[in-house]
C-alpha positions as CSV (number, residue, x, y, z in Angstrom):
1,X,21.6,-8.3,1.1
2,X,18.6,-6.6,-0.1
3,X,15.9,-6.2,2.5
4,X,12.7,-4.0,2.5
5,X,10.1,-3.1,5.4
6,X,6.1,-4.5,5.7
7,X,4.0,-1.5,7.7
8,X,0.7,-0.5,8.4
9,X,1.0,2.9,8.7
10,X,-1.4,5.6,8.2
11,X,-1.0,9.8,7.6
12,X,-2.6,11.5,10.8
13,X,-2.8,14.9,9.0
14,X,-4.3,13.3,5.8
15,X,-7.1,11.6,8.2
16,X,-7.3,15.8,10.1
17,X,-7.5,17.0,6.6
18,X,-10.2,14.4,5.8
19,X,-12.4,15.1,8.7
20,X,-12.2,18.8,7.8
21,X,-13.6,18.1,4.9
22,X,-16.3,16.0,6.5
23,X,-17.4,17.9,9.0
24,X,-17.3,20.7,6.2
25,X,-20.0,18.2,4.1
26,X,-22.0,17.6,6.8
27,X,-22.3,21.5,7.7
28,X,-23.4,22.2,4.4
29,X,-25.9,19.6,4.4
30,X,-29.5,20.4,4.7
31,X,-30.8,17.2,6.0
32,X,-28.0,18.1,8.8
33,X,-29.4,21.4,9.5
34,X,-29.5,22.1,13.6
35,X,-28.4,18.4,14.6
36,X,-25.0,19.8,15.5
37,X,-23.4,16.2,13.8
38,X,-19.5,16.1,14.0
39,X,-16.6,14.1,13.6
40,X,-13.4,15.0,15.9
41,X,-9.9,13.7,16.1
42,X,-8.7,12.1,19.2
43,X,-5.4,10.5,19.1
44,X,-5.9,7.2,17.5
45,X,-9.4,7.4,17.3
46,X,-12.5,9.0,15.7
47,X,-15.9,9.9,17.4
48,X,-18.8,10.6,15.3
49,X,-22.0,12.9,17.3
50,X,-25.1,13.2,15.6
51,X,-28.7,13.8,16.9
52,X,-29.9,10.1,16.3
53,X,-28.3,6.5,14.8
54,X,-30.2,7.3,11.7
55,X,-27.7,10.3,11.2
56,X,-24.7,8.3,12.2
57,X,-25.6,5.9,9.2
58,X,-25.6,8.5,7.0
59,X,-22.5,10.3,8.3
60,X,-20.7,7.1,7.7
61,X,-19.8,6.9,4.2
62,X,-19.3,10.8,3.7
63,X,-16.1,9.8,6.1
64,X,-15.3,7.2,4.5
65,X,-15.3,8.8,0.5
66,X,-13.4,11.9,2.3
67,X,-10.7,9.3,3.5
68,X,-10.8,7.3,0.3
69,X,-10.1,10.7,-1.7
70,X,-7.2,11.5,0.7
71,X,-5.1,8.2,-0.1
72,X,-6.4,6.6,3.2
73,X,-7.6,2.7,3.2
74,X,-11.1,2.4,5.2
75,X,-10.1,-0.9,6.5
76,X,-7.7,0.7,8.9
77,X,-11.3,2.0,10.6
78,X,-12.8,-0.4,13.1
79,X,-16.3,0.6,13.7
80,X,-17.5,0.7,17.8
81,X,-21.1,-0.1,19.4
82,X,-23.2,3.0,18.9
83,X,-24.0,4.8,22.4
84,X,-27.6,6.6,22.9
85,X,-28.5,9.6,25.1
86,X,-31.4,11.5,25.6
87,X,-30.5,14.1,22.8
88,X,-27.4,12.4,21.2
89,X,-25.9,9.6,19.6
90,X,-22.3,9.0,19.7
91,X,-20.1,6.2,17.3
92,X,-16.4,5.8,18.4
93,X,-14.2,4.6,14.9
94,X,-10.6,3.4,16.3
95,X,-7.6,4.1,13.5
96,X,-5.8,1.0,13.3
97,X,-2.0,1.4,13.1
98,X,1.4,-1.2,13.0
99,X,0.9,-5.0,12.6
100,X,0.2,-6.7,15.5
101,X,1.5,-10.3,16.2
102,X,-1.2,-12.3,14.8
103,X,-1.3,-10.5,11.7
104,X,2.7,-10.8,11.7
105,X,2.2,-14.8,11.5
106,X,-0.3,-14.6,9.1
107,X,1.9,-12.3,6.5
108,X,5.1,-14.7,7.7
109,X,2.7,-17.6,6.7
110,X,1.5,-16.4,3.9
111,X,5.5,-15.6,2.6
112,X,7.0,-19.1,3.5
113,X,3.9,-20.9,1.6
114,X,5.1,-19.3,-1.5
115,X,8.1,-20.5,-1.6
116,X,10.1,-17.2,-2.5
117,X,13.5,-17.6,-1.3
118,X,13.3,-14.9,1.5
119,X,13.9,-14.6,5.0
120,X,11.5,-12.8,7.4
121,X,11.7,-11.4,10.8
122,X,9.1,-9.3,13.1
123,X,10.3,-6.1,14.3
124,X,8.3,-4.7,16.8
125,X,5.1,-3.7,14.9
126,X,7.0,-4.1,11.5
127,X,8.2,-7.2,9.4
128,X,11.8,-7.3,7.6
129,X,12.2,-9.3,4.6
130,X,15.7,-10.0,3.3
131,X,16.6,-12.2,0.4
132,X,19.6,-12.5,-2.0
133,X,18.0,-11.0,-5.2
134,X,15.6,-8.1,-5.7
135,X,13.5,-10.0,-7.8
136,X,12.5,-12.4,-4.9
137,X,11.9,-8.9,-2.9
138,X,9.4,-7.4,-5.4
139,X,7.8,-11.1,-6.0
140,X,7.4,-10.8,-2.4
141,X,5.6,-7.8,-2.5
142,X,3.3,-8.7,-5.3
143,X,2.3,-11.7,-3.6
144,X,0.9,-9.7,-0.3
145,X,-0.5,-6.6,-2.6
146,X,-3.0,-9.9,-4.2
147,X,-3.8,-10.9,-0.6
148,X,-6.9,-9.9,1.1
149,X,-5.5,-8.6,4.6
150,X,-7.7,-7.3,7.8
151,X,-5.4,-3.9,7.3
152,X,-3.8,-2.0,4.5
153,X,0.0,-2.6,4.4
154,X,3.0,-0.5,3.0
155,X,6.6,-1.1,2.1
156,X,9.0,1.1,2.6
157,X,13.1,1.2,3.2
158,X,13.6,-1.1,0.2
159,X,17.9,-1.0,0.3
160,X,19.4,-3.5,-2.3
């Protein structure tokens, strides 16, 4: 039977090679002259240092159009409470990765009400979908590429 794979996966080099390129911007920047503003890599997670919150606003979407121009979706970046010293300001960003159960029900939920002839199992932080004919598969897939979902979602290991 032909079956295919729902994932939320995400490219850790593509996200290194986007904060290069970041923390390349914001070097070159003049309004980020002497404020030593960074972005580093720490499994799973991205912290943003800046001088003030002012900065950490406008180190936001230079990120974010880096990661766009890699391939990356933004929505797998949750945004954290900013934290204040006396000299810096820090902004954790978590990288969200695999479908956790309530997001699992909500795709499952979201499969059965269309009435596709398909049958749907969570494994571990990915969903199968099997079904007799392909055409249900890639109707299946259409349907959850026009949904609006909290994180960006793949499919891969299509086998007919």
């Amino acid at each position: 039977m032909p079956s295919f794979d729902i994932v939320s996966e995400l490219d850790m080099h593509e996200a290194q090679n986007a904060i290069d390129q970041a923390n390349k911007e914001v070097g070159a920047r003049f309004d980020f002259k002497g404020s030593n503003a960074e972005f580093e890599l720490n499994d799973g997670s991205i912290l943003m240092k800046a001088a003030s919150p002012f900065q950490l606003q406008q180190m936001l979407p230079i990120l974010f159009s880096k990661m766009t121009k890699r391939g990356i979706d933004i929505s797998c970046l949750e945004t954290g409470d900013v934290k204040e010293t006396a000299k810096t300001a820090q902004q954790p960003l978590s990288l969200k990765e695999g479908i956790d159960k309530p997001l699992a029900k909500q795709i499952i939920k979201i499969i059965k009400d269309s009435k596709v002839k398909v049958q749907t199992a969570i494994e571990g932080e990915k969903i199968r979908v099997t079904g007799k004919k392909r055409d249900d598969l890639q109707e299946t897939m259409q349907i959850l590429r026009g949904q609006e979902l909290e994180q960006p979602l793949q499919f891969n290991n299509f086998r007919d």
